[in-house]
C-alpha positions in Angstrom: -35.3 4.4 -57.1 -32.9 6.6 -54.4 -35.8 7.8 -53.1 -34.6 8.7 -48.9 -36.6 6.6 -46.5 -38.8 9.3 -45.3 -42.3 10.4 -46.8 -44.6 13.6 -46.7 -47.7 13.6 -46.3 -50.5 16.9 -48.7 -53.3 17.5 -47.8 -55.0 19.6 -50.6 -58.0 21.6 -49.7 -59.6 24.6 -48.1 -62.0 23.1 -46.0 -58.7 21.1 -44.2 -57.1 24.1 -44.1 -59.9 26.2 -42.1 -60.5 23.8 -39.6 -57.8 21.8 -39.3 -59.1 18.9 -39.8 -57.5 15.6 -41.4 -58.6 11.8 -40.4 -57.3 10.9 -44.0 -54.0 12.1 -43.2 -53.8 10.8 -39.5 -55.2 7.4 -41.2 -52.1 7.4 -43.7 -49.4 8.7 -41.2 -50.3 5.7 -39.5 -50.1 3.1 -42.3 -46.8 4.5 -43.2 -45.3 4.5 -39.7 -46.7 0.6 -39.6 -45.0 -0.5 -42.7 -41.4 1.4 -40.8 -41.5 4.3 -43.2 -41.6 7.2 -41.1 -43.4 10.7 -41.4 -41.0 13.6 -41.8 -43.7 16.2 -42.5 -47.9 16.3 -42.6 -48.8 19.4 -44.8 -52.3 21.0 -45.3 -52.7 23.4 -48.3 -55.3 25.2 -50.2 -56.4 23.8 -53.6 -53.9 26.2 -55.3 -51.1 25.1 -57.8 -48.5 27.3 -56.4 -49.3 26.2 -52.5 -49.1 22.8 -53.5 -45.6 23.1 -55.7 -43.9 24.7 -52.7 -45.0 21.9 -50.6 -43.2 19.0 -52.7 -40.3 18.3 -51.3 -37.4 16.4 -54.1 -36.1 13.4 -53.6 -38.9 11.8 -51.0 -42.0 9.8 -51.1 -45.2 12.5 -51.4 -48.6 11.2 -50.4 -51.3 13.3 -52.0 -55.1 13.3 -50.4 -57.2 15.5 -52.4 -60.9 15.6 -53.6 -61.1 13.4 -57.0 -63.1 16.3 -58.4 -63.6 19.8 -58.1 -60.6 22.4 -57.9 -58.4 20.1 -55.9 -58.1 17.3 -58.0 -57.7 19.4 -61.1 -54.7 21.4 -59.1 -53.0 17.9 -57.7 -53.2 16.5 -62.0 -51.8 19.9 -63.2 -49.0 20.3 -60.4 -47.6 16.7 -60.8 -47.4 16.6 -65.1 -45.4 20.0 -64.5 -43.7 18.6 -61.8 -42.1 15.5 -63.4 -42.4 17.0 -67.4 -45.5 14.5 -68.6 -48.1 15.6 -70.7 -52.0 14.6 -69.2 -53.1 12.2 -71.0 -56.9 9.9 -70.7 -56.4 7.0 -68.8 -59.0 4.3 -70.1 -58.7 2.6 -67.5 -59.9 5.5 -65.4 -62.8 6.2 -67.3 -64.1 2.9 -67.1 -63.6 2.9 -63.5 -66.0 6.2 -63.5 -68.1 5.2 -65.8 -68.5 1.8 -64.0 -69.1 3.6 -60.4 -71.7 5.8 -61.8 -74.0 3.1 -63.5 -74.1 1.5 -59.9 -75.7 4.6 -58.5 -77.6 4.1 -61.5 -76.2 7.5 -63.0 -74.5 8.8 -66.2 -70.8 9.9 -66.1 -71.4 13.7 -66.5 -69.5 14.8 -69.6 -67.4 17.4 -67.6 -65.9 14.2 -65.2 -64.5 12.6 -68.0 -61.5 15.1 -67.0 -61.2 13.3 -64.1 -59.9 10.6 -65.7 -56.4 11.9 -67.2 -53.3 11.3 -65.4 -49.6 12.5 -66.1 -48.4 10.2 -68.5 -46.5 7.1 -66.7 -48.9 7.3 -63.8 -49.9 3.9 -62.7 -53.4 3.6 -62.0 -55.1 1.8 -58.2 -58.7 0.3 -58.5 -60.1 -1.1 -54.8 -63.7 -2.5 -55.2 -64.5 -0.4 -52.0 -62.8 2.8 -53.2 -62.2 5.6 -55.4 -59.7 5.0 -57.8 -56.0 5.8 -56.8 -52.7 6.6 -58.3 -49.0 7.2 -58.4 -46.0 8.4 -60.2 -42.6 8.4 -60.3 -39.7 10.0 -61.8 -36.0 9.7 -61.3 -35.7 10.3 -57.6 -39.3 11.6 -56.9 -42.0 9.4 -56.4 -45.8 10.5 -55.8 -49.2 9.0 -54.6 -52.5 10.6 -55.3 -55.5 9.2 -52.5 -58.9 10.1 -52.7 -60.3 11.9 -50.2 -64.1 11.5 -49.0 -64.3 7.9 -49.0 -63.2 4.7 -47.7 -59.2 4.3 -47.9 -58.5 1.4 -45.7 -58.6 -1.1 -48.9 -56.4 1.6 -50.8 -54.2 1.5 -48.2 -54.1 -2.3 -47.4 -54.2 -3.7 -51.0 -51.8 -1.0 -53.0 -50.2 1.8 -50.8 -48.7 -0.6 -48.3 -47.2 -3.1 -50.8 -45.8 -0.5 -53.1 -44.0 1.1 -50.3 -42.7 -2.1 -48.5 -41.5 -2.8 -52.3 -39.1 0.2 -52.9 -37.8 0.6 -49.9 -37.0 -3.3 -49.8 -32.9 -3.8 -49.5 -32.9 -0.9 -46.5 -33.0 -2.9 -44.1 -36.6 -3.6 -41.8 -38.4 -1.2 -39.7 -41.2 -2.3 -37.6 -43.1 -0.1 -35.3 -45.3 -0.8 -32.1 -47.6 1.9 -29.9 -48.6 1.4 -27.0 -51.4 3.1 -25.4 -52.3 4.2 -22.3 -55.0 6.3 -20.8 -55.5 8.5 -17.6 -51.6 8.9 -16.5 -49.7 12.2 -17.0 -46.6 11.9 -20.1 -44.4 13.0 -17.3 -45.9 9.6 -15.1 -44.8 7.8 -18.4 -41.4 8.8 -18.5 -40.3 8.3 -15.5 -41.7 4.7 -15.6 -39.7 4.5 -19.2 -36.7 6.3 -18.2 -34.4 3.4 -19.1 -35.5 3.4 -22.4 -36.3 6.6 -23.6 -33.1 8.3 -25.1 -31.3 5.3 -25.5 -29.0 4.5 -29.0 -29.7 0.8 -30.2 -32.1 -1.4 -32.6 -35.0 -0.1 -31.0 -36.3 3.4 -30.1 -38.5 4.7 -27.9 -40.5 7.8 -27.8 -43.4 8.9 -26.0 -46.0 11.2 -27.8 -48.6 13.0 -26.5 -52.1 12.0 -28.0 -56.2 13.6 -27.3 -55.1 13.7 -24.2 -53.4 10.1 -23.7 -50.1 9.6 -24.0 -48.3 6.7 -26.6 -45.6 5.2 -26.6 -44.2 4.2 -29.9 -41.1 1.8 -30.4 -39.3 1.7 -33.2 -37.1 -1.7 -33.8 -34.8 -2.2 -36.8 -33.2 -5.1 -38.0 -31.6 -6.5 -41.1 -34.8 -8.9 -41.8 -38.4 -8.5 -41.0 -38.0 -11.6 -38.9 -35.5 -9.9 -37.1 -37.1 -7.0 -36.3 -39.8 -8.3 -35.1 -37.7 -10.3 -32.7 -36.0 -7.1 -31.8 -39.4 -5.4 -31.2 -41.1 -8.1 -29.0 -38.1 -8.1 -26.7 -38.2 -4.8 -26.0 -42.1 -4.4 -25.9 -42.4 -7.0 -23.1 -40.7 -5.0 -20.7 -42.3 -2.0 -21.7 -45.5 -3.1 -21.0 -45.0 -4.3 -17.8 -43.7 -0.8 -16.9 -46.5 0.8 -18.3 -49.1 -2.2 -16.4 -52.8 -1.4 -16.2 -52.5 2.1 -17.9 -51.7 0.5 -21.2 -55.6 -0.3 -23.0 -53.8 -1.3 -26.7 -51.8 -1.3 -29.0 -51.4 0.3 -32.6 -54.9 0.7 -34.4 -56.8 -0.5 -30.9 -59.1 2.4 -29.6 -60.7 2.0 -25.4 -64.4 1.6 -26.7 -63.0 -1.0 -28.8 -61.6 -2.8 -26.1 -64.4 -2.1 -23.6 -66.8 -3.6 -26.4 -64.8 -7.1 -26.1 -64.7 -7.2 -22.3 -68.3 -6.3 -22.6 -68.9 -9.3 -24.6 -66.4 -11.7 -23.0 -67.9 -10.8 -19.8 -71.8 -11.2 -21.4 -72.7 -7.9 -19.8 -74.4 -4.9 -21.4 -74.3 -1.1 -21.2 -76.4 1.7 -20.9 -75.2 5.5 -20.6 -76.6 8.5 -19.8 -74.6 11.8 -21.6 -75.4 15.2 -20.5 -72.2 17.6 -21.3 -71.1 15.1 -24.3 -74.0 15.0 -26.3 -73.9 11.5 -27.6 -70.4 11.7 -28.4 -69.8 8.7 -26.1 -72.4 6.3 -27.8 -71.4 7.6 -31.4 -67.7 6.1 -29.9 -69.4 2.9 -28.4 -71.5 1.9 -31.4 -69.1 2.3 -33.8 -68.1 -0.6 -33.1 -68.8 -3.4 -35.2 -70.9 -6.0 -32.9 -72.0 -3.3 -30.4 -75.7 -4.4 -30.6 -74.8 -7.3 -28.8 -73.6 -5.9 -25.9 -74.7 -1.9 -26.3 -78.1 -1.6 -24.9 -79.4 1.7 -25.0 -78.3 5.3 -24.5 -79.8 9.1 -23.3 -78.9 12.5 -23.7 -79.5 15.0 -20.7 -79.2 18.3 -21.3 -82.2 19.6 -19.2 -82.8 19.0 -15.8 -86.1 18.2 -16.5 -84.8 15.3 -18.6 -82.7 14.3 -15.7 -85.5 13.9 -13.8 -88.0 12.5 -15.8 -85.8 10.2 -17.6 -83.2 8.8 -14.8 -85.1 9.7 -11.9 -82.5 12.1 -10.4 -83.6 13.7 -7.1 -85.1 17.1 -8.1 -83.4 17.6 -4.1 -80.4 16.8 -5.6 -80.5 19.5 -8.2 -81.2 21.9 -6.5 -78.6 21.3 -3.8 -75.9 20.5 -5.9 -76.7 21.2 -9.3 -76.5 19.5 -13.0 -72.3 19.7 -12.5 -72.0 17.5 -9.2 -70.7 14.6 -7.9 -74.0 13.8 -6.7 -76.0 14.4 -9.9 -73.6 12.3 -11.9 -73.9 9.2 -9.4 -77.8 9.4 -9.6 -77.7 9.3 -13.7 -75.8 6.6 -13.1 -77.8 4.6 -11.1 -80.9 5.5 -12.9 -79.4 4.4 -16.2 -78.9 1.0 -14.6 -82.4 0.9 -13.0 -84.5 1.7 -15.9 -82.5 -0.1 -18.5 -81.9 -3.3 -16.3 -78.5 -2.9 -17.6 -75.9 -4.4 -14.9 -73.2 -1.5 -16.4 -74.3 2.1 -16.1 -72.3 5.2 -17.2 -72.6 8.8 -17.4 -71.2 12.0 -17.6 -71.9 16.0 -16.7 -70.0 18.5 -16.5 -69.2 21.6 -18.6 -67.4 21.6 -21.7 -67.3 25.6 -22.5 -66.7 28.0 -23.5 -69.0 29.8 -20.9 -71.0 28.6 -18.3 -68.2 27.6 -15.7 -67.8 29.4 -12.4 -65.2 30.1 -9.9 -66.7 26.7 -7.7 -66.9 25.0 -11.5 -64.7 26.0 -13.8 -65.2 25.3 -17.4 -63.5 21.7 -18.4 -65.1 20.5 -14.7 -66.1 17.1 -16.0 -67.5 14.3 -13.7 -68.1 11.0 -14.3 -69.8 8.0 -12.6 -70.1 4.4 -13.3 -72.6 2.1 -11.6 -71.6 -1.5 -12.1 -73.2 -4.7 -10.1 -74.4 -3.0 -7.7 -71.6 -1.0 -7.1 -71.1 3.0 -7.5 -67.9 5.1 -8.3 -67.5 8.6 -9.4 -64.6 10.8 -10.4 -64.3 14.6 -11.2 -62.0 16.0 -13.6 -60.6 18.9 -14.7 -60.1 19.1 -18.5 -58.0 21.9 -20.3 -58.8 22.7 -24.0 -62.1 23.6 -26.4 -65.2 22.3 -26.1 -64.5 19.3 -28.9 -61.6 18.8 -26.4 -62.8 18.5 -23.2 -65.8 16.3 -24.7 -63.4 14.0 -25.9 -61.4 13.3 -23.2 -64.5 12.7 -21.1 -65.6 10.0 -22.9 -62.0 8.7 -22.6 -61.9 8.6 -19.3 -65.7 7.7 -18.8 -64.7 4.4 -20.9 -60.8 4.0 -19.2 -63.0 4.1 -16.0 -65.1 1.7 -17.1 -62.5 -1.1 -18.6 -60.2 -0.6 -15.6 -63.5 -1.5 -13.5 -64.1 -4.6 -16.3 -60.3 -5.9 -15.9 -60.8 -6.2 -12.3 -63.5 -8.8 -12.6 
């Protein structure tokens, strides 16, 4: 199959479209770019035929997420049999797989969701145990992958997307690619540090790229083999990372609370945290991770003073003097985490994430951020540019970088 050694990846659906949102995409950009196929293009459309024609590209891999159901699966099935000349045809295969995933919700196959299960003819069919059915298709020089959106796709992914690709574009040659992540230094910090890489024609590539806030570095090493590659790739990613030093958290898939989680445990010490301008956003992060209730004791949202107060027995002196947004407010939910959860790791955050309520003194994106830790107290303020979604997240980035950095130094 001359299919080039690039793919593009649809997102079909309105919803995507109006908010811009697309985890399932990010989650297969990623995959791709691990097995060394890179991206050339990540496309949202609505669920219309004609959007969706204009965004095939011929001759490349296409990566599909829609909705099995409803108006975009129904587009994605039409599109694709006009596309490559096949008639739709029932897949039996398919409607067992319904049939079987409805009688374990204990639940008839509606009538009208039997449609669901024809395919272009020639389309091969992907059953994952843990998630909705996928498929692909391909013809002459065009090849196609349908993934279902609202569910699980890591064993989609794992057990059939990443196989099938490594397959046909086996014979090219072997592309592995590494990112390295770093937290709380500038991209221009980065590439300075990186300067005798970055640019430079060889078997590996590097590239920095701008990330929530972080910034990654992503290396790109080619070789003959996969063997040799990955030789290539660990030669240059030793240096790298000594450049980078303490800023770098992970690598690839590796997110900060996941790494704070195992210095937690490796450490045997537990956490408490006291949110105010994040709302929980930094304990959805921390307990998301699987083992947290081994090292994740408990966690409080502050909005009100009054909670402040009653609930991490900040000064009412100090609110009044200094306010919700201060250094000294954020040190005293700190502490006060730490005292009334016996917790020997405290954390917590104020500040104001927009879009009003910031002053001349306080401007909105003022963030500060305090962690009290053996006995010890530290504080930082920040000044965070972007919506409130944006400055809440990089808050709890750099309430947990402040914390692991704290954790590394024993």
């Amino acid at each position: 199959m001359a299919v080039t050694a690039a793919a593009r990846v649809v997102t079909v659906g309105a919803a995507s479209l109006l908010t811009g949102s697309d985890p399932e995409g990010g989650a297969v950009v990623a995959a791709l770019s691990a097995a060394g196929v890179p991206v050339a293009s990540r496309v949202l459309v609505d669920d219309d035929e004609t959007a969706l024609e204009h965004a095939l590209a011929p001759g490349t891999l296409t990566v599909i997420l829609a909705s099995p159901g409803g108006s975009a699966g129904d587009v994605v099935r039409r599109v694709l049999a006009r596309v490559v000349g096949a008639r739709l045809v029932l897949s039996e295969r398919m409607l067992a797989a319904l049939e079987e995933r409805h009688r374990r919700q204990d639940r008839p196959l509606p009538r009208r969701a039997e449609r669901l299960a024809l395919l272009p003819q020639g389309a091969t069919l992907w059953l994952s145990e843990a998630a909705e059915p996928a498929w692909a298709l391909e013809s002459g020089r065009d090849a196609f992958v349908v993934l279902p959106r609202g569910g699980a796709l890591g064993p989609i992914l794992a057990e059939h997307l990443l196989p099938w690709v490594r397959a046909r574009f086996a014979g090219r040659g072997a592309v592995l690619v590494r990112t390295l992540k770093t937290a709380g230094v500038s991209a221009a910090e980065v590439e300075e540090r990186l300067a005798d890489w970055l640019g430079r024609e060889g078997d590996v590539s590097v590239a920095t790229v701008p990330a929530d806030g972080d910034v990654w570095v992503r290396l790109r090493a080619r070789g003959t083999t996969a063997a040799e590659a990955g030789d290539t790739l660990a030669a240059a990613e030793a240096p790298i990372a000594a450049a980078l030093g303490e800023d770098c958290y992970g690598r690839d898939g590796e997110t900060l609370e996941e790494v704070v989680g195992r210095l937690l445990a490796a450490q045997r010490l537990t956490l408490s945290i006291a949110e105010s301008c994040t709302a929980g956003l930094l304990g959805h992060r921390l307990t998301n991770v699987p083992g947290a209730s081994g090292w994740f004791e408990r966690g409080l949202i502050v909005y009100s003073n009054r909670a402040k107060e009653e609930l991490l027995r900040v000064p009412a002196s100090v609110l009044r003097v200094h306010g919700a947004v201060s250094d000294a407010c954020v040190q005293a939910m700190a502490r006060g985490i730490a005292e009334v959860s016996g917790s020997p790791c405290g954390l917590a955050i104020t500040g104001i994430a927009g879009p009003d309520g910031g002053t001349p003194a306080k401007p909105v994106g003022t963030v500060f951020v305090a962690l009290a830790f053996a006995g010890e107290l530290v504080s930082r303020r920040f000044r965070f540019a972007g919506d409130r979604s944006e400055v809440k997240w990089q808050s709890t980035q750099m309430a947990l970088d402040m914390l692991r950095r704290r954790l590394q130094a024993g």
